[in-house]
PDBQT receptor file of N, H, CA, C and O in Angstrom, charges set to zero:
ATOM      1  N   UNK A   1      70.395 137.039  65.041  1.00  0.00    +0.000 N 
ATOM      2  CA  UNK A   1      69.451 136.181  65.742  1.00  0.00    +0.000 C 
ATOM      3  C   UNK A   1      69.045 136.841  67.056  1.00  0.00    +0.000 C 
ATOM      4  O   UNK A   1      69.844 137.537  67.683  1.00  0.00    +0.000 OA
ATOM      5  N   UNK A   2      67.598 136.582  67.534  1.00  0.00    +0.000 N 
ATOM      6  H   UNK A   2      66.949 136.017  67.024  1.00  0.00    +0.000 HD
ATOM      7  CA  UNK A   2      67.209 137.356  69.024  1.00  0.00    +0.000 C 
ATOM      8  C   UNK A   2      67.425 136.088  69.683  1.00  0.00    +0.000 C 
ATOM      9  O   UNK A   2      67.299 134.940  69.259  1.00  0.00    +0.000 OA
ATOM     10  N   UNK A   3      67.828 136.602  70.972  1.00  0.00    +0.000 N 
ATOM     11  H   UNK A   3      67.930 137.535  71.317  1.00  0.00    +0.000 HD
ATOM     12  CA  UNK A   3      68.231 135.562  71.847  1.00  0.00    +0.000 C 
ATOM     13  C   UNK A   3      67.170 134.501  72.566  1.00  0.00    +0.000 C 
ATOM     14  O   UNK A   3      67.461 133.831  73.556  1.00  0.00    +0.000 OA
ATOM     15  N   UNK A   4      66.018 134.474  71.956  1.00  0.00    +0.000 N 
ATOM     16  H   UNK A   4      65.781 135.018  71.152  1.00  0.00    +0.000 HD
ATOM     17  CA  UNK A   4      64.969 133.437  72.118  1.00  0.00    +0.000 C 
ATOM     18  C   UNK A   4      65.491 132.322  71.283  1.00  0.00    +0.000 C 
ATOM     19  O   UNK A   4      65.771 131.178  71.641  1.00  0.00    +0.000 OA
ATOM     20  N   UNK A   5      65.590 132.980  69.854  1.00  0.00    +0.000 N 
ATOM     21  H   UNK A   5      65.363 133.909  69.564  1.00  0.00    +0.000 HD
ATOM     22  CA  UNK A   5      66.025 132.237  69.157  1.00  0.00    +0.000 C 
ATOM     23  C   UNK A   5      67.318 131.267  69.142  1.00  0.00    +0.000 C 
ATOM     24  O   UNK A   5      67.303 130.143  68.642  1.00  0.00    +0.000 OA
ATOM     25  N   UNK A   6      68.667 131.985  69.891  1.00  0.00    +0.000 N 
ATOM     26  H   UNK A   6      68.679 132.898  70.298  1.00  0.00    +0.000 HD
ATOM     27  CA  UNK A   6      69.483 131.140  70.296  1.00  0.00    +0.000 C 
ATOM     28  C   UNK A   6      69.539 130.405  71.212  1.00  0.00    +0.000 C 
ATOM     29  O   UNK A   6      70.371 129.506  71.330  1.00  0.00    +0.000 OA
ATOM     30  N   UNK A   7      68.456 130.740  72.182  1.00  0.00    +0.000 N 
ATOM     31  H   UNK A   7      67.780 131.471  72.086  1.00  0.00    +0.000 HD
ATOM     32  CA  UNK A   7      68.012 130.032  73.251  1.00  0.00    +0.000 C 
ATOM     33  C   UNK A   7      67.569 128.553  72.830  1.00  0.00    +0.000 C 
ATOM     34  O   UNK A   7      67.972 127.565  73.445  1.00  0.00    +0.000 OA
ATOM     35  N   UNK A   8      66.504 128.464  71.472  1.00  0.00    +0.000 N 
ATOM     36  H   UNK A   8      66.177 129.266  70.973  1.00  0.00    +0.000 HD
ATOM     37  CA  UNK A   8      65.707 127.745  71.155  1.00  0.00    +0.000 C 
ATOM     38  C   UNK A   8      67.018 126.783  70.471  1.00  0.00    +0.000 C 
ATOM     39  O   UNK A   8      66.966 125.554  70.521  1.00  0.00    +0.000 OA
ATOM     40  N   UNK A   9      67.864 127.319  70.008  1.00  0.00    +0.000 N 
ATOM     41  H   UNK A   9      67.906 128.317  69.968  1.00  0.00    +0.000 HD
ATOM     42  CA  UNK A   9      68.609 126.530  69.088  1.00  0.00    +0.000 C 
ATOM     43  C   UNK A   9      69.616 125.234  69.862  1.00  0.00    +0.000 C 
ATOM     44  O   UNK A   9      69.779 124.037  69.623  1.00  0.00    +0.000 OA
ATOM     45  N   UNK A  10      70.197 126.263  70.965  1.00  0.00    +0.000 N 
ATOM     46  H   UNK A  10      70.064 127.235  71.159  1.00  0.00    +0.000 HD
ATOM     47  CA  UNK A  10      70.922 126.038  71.863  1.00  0.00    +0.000 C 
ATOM     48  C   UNK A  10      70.038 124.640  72.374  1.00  0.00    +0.000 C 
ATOM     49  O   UNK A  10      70.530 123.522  72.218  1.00  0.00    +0.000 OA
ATOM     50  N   UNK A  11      69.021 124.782  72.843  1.00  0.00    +0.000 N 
ATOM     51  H   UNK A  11      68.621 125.689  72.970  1.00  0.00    +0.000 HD
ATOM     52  CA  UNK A  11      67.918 123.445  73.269  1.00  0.00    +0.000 C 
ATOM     53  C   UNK A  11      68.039 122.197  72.477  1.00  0.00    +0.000 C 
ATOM     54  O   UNK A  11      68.418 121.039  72.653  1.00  0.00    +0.000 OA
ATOM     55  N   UNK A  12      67.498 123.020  71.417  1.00  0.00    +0.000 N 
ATOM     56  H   UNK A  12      67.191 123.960  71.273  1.00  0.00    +0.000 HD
ATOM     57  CA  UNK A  12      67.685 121.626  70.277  1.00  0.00    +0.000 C 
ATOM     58  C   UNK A  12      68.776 121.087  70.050  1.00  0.00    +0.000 C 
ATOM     59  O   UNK A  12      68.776 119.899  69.728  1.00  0.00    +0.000 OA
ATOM     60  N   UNK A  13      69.805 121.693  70.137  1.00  0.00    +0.000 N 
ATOM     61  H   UNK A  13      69.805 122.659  70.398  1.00  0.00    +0.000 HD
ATOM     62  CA  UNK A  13      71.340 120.878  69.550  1.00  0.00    +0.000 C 
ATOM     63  C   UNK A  13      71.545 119.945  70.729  1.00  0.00    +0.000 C 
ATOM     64  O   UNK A  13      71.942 118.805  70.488  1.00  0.00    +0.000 OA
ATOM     65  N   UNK A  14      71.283 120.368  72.153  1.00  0.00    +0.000 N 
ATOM     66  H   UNK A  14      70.960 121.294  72.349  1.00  0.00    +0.000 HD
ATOM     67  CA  UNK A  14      72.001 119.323  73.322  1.00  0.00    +0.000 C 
ATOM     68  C   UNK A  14      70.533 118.441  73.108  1.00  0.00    +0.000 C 
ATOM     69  O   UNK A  14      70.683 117.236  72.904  1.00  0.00    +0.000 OA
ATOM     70  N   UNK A  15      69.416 118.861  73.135  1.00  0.00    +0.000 N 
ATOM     71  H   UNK A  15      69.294 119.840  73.301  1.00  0.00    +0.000 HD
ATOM     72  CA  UNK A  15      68.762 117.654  72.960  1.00  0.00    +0.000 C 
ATOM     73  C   UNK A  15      69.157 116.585  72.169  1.00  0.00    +0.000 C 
ATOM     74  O   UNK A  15      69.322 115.431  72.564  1.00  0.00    +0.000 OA
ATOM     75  N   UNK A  16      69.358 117.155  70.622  1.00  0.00    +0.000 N 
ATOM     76  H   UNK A  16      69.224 118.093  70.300  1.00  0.00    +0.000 HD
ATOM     77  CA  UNK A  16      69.792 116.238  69.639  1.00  0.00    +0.000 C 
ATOM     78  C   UNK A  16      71.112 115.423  69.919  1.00  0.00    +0.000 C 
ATOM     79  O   UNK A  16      71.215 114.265  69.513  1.00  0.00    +0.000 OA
ATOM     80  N   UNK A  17      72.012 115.980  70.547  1.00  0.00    +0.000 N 
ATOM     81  H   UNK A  17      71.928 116.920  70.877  1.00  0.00    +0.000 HD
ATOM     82  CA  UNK A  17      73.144 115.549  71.051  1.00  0.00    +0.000 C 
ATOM     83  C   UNK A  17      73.244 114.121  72.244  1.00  0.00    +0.000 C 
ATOM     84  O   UNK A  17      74.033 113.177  72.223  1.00  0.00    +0.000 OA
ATOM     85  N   UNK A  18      72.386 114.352  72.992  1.00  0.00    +0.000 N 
ATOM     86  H   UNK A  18      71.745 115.119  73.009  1.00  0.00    +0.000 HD
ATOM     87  CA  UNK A  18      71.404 113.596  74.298  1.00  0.00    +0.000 C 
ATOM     88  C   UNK A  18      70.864 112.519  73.304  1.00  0.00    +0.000 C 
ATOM     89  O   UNK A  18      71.489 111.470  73.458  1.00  0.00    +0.000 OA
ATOM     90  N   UNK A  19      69.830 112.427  72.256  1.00  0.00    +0.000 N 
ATOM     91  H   UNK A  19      69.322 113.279  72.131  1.00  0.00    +0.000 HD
ATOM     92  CA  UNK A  19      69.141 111.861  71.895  1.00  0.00    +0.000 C 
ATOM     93  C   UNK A  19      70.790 110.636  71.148  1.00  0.00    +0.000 C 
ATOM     94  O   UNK A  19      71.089 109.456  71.331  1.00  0.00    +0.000 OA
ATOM     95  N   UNK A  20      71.217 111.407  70.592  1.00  0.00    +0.000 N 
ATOM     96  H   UNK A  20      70.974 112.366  70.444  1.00  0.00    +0.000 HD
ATOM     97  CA  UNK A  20      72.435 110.611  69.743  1.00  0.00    +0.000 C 
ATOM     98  C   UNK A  20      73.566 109.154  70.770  1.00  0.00    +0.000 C 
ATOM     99  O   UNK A  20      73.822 107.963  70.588  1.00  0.00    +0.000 OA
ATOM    100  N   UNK A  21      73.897 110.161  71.763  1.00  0.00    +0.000 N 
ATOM    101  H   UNK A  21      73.689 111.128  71.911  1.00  0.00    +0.000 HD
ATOM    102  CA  UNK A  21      74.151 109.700  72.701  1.00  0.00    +0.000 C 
ATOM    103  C   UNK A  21      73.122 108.495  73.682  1.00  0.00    +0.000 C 
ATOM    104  O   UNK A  21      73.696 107.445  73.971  1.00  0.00    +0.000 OA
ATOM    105  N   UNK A  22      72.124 108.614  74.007  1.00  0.00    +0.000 N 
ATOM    106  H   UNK A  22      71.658 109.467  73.772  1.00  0.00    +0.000 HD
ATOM    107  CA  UNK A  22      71.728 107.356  73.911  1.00  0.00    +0.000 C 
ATOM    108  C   UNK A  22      71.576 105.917  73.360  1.00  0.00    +0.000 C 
ATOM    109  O   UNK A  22      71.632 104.813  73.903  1.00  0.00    +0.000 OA
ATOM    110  N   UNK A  23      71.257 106.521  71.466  1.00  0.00    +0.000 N 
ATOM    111  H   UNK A  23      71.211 107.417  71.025  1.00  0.00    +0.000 HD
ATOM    112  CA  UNK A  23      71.085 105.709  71.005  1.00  0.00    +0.000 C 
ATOM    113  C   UNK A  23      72.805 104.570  70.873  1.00  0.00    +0.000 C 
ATOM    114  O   UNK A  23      72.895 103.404  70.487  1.00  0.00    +0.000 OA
ATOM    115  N   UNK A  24      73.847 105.456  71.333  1.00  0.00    +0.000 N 
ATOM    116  H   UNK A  24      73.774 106.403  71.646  1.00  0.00    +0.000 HD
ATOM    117  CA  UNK A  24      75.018 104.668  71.397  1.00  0.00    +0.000 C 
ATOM    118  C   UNK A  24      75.191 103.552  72.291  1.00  0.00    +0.000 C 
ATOM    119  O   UNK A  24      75.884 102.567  72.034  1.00  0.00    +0.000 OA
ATOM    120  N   UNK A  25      74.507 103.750  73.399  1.00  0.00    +0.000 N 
ATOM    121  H   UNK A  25      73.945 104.550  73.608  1.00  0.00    +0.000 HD
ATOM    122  CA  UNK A  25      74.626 102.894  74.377  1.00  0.00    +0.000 C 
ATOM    123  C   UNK A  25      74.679 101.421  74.697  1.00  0.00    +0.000 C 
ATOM    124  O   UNK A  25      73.506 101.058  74.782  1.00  0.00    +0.000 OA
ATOM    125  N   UNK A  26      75.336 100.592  74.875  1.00  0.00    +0.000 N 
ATOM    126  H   UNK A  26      76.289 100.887  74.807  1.00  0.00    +0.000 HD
ATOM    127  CA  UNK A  26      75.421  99.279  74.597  1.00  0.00    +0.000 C 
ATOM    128  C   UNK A  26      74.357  98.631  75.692  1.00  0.00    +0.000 C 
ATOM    129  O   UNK A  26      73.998  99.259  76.688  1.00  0.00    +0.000 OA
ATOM    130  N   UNK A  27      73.993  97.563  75.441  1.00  0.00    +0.000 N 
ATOM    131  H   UNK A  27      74.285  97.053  74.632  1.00  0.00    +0.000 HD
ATOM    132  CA  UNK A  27      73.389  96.986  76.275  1.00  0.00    +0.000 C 
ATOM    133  C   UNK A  27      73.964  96.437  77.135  1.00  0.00    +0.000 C 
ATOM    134  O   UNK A  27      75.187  96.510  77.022  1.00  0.00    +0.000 OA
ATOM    135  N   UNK A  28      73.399  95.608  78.435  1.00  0.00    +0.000 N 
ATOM    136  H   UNK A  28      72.405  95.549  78.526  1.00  0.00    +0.000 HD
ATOM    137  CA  UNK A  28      74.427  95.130  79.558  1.00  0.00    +0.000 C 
ATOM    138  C   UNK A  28      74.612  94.114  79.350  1.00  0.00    +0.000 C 
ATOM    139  O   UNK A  28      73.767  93.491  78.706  1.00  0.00    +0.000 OA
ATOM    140  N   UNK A  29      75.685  93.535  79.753  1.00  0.00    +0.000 N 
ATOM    141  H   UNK A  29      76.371  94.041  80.276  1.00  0.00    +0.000 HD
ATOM    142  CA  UNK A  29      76.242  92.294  79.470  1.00  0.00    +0.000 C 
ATOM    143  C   UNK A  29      76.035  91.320  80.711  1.00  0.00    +0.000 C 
ATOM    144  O   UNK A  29      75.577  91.869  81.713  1.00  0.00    +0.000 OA
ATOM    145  N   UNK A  30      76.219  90.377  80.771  1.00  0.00    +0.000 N 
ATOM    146  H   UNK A  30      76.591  89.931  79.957  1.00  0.00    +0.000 HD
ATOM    147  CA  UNK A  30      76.530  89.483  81.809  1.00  0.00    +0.000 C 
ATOM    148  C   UNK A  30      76.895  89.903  82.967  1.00  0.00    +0.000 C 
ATOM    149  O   UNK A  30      76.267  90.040  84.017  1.00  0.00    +0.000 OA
ATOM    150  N   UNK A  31      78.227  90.143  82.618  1.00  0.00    +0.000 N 
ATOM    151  H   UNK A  31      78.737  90.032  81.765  1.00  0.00    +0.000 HD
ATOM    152  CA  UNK A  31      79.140  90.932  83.806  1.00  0.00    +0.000 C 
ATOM    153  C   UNK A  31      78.747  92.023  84.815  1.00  0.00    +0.000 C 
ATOM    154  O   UNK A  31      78.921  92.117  86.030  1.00  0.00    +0.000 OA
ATOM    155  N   UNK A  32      77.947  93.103  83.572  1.00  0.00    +0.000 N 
ATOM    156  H   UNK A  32      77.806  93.027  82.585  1.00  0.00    +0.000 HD
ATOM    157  CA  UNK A  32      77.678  94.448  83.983  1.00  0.00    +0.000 C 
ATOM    158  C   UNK A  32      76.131  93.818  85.054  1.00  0.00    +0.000 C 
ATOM    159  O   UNK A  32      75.891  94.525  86.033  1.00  0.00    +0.000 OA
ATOM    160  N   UNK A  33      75.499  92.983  84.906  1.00  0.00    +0.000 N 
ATOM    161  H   UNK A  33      75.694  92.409  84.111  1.00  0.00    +0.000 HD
ATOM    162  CA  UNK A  33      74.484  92.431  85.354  1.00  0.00    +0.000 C 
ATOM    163  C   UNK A  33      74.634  91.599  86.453  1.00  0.00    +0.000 C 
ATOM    164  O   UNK A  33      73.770  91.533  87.326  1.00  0.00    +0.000 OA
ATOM    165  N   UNK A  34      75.838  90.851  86.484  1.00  0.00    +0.000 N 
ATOM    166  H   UNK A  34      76.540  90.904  85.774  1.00  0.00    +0.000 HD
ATOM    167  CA  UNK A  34      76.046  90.351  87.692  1.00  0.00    +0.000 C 
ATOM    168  C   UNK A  34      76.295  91.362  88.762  1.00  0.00    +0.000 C 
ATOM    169  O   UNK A  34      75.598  91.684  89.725  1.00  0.00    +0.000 OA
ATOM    170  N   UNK A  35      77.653  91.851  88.288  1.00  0.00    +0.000 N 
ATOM    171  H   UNK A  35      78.219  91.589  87.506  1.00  0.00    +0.000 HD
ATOM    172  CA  UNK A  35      77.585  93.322  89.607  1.00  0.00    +0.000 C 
ATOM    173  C   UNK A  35      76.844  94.046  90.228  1.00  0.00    +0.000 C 
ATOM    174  O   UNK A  35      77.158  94.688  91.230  1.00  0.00    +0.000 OA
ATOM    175  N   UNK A  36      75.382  94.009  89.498  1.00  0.00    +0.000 N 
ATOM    176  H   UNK A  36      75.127  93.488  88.684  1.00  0.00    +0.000 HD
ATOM    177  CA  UNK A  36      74.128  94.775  89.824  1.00  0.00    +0.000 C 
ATOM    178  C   UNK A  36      73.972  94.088  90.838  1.00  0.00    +0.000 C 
ATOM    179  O   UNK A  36      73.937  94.578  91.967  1.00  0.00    +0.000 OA
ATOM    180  N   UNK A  37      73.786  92.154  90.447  1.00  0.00    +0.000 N 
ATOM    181  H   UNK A  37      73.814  91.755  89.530  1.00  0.00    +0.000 HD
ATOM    182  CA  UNK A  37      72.880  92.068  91.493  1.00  0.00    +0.000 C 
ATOM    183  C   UNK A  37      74.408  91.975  93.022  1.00  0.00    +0.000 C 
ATOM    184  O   UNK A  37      74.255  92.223  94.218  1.00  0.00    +0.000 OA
ATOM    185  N   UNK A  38      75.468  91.618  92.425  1.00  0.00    +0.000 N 
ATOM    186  H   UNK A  38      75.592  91.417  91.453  1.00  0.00    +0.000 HD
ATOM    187  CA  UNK A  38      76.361  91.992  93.820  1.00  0.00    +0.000 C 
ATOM    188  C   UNK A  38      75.884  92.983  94.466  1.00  0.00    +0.000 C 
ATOM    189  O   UNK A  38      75.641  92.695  95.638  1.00  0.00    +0.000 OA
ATOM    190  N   UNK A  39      75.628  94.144  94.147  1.00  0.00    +0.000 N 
ATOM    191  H   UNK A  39      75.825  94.379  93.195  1.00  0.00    +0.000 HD
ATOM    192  CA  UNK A  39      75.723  95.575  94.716  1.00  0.00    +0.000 C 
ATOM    193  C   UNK A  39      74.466  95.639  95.662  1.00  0.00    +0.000 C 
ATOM    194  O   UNK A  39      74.451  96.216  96.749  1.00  0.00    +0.000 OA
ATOM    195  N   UNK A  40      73.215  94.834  94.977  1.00  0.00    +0.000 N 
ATOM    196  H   UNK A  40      73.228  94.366  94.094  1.00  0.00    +0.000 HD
ATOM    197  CA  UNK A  40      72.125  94.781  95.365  1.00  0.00    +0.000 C 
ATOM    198  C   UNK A  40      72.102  93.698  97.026  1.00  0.00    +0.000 C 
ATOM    199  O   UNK A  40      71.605  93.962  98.121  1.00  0.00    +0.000 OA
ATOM    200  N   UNK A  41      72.643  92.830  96.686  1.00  0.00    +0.000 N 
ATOM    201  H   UNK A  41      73.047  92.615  95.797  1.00  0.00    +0.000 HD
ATOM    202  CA  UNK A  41      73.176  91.995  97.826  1.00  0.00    +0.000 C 
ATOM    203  C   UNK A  41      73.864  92.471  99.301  1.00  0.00    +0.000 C 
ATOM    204  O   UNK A  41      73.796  92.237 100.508  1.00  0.00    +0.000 OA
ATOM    205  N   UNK A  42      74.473  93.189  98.458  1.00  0.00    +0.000 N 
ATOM    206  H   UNK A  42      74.529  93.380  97.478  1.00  0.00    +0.000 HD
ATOM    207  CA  UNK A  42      75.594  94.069  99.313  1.00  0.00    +0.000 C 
ATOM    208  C   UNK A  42      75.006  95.157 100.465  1.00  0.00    +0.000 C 
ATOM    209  O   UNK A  42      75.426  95.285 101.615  1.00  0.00    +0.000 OA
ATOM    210  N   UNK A  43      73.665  96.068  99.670  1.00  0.00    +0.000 N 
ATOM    211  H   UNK A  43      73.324  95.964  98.736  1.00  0.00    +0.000 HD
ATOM    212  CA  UNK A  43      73.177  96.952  99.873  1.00  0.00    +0.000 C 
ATOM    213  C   UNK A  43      72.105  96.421 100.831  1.00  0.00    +0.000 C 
ATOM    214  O   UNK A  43      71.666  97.305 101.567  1.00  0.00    +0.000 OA
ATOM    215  N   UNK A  44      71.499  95.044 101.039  1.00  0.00    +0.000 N 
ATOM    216  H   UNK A  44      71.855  94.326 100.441  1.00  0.00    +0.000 HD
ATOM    217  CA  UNK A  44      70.800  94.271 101.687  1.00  0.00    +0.000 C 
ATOM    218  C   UNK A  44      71.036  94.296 102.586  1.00  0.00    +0.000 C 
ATOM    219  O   UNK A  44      70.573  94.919 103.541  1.00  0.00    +0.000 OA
ATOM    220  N   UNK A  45      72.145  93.339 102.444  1.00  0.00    +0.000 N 
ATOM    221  H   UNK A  45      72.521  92.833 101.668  1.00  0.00    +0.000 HD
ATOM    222  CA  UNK A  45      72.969  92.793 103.430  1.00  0.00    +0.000 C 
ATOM    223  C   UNK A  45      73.517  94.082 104.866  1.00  0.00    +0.000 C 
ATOM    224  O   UNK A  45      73.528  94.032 106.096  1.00  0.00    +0.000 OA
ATOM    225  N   UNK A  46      73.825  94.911 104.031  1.00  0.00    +0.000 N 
ATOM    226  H   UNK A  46      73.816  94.951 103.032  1.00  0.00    +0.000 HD
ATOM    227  CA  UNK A  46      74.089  96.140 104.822  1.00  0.00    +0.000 C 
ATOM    228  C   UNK A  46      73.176  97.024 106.107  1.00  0.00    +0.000 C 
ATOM    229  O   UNK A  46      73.445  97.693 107.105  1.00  0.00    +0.000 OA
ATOM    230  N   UNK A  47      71.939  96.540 105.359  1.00  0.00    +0.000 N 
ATOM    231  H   UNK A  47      71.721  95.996 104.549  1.00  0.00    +0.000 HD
ATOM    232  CA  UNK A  47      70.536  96.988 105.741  1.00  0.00    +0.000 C 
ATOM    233  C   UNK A  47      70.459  96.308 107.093  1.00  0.00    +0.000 C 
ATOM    234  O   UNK A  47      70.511  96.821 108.210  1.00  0.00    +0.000 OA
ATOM    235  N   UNK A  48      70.284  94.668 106.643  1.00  0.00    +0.000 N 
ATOM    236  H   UNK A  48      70.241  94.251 105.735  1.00  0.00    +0.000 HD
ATOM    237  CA  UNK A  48      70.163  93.739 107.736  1.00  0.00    +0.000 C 
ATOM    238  C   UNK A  48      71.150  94.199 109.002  1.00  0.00    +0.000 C 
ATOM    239  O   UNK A  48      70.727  94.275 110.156  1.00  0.00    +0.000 OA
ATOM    240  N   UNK A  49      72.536  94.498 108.617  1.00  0.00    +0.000 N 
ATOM    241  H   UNK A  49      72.880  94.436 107.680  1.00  0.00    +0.000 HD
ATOM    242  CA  UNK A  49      73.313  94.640 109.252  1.00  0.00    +0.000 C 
ATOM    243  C   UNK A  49      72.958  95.838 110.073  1.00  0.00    +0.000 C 
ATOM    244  O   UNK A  49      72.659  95.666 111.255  1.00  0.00    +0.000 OA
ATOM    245  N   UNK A  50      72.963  96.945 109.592  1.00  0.00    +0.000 N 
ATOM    246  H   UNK A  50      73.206  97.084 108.632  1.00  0.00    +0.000 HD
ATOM    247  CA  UNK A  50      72.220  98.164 110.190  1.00  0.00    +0.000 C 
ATOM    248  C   UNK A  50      71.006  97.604 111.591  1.00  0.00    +0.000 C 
ATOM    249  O   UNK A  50      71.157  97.852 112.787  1.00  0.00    +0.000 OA
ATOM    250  N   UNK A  51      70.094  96.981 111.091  1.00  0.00    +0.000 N 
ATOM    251  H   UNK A  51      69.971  96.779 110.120  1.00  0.00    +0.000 HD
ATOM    252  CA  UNK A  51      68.561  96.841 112.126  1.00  0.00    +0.000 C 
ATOM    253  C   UNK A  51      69.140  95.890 113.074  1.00  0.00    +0.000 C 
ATOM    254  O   UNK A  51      68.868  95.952 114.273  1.00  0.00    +0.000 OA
ATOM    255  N   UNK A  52      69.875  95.071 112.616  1.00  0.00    +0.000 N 
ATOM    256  H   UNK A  52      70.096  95.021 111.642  1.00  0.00    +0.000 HD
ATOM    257  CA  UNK A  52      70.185  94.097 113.707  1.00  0.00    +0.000 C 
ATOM    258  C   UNK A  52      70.807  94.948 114.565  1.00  0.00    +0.000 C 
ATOM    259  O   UNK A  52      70.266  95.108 115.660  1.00  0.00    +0.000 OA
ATOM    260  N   UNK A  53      71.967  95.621 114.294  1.00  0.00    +0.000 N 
ATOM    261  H   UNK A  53      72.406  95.491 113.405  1.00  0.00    +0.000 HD
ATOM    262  CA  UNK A  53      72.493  96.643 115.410  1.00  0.00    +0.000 C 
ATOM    263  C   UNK A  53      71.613  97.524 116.024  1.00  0.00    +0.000 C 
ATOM    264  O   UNK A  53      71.675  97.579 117.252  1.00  0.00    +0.000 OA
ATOM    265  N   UNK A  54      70.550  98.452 115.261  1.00  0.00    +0.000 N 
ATOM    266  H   UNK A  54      70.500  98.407 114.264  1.00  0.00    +0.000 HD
ATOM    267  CA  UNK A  54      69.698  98.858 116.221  1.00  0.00    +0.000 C 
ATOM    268  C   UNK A  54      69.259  98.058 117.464  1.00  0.00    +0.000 C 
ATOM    269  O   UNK A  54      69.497  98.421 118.616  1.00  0.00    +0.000 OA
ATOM    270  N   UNK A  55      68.452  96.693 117.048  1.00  0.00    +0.000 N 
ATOM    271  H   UNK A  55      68.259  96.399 116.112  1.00  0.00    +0.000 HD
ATOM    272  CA  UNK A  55      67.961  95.976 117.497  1.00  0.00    +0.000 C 
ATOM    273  C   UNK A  55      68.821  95.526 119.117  1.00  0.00    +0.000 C 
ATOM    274  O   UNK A  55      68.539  95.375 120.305  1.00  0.00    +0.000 OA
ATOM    275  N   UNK A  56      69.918  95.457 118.262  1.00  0.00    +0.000 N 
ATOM    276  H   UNK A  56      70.147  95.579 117.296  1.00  0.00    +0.000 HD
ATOM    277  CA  UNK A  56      70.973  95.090 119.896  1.00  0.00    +0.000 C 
ATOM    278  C   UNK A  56      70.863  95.794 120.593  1.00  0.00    +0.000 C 
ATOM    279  O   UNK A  56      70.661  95.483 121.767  1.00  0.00    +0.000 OA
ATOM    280  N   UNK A  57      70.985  97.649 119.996  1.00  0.00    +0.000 N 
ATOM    281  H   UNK A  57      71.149  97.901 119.042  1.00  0.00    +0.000 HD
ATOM    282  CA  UNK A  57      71.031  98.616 121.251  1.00  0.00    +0.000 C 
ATOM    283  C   UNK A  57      69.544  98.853 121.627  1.00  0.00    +0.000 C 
ATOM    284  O   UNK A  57      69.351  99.203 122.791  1.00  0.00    +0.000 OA
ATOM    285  N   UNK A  58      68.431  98.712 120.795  1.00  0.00    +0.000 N 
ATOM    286  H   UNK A  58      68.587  98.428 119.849  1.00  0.00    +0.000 HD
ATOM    287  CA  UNK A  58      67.038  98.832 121.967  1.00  0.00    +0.000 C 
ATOM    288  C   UNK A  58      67.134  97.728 122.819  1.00  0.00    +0.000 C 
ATOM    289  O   UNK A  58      66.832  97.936 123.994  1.00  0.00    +0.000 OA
ATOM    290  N   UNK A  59      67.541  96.426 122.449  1.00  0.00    +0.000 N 
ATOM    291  H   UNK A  59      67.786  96.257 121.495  1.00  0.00    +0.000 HD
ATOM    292  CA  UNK A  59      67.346  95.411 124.084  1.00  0.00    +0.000 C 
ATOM    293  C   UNK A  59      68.296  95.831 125.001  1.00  0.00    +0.000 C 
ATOM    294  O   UNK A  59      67.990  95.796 126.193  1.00  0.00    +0.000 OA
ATOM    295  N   UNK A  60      69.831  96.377 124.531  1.00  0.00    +0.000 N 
ATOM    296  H   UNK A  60      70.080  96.405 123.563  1.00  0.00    +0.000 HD
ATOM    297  CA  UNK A  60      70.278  96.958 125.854  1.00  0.00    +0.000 C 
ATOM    298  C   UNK A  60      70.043  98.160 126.537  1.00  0.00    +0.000 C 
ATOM    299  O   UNK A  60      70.618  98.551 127.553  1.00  0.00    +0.000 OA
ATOM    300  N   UNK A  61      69.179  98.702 125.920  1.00  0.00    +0.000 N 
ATOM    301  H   UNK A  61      68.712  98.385 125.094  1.00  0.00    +0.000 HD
ATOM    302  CA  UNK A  61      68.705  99.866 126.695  1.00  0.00    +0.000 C 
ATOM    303  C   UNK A  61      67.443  99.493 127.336  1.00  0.00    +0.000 C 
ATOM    304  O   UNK A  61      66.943 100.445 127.936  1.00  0.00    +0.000 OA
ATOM    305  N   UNK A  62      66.786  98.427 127.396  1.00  0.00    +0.000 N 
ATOM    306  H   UNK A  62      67.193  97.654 126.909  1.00  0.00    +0.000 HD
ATOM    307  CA  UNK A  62      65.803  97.711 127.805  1.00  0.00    +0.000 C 
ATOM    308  C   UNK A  62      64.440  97.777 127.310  1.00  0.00    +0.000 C 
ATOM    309  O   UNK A  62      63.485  97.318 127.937  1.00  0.00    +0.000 OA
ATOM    310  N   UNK A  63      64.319  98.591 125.710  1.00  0.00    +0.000 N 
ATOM    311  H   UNK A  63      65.095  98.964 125.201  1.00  0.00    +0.000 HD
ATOM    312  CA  UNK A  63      63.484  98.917 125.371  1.00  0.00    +0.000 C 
ATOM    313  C   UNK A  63      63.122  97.682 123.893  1.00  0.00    +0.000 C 
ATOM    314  O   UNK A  63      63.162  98.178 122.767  1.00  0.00    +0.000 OA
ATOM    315  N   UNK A  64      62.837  96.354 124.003  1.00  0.00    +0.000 N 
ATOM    316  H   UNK A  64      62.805  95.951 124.918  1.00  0.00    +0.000 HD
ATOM    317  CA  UNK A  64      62.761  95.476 123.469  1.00  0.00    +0.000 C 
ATOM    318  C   UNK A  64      61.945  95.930 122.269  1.00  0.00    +0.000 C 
ATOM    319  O   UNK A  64      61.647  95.126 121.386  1.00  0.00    +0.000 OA
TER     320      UNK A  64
């Protein structure tokens, strides 16, 4: 074989492999769906937390 050719082969098998592997994949459950939106909450919440602290240090630096 020329090494295009194993190149080409090599492609196709992890593709096919990739493709297989997806189709295994379970769908999400409840659970796996609640945690999302925890994480999402979380990641909010964090945010808020973040600006508000900016927010504190521009009024004490007097820059409102």
């Amino acid at each position: 074989m020329t090494p295009h050719i194993k190149r080409l082969a090599t492609a196709f098998a992890i593709s096919a492999v990739m493709v297989a592997l997806a189709g295994c994949q379970k769908p999400e459950g409840p659970a796996q769906k609640a945690g999302k939106a925890i994480d999402q909450g979380a990641a909010k919440a964090g945010q808020a937390i973040q600006n508000a602290g900016n927010s504190i240090q521009k009024t004490a630096k007097g820059n409102p």
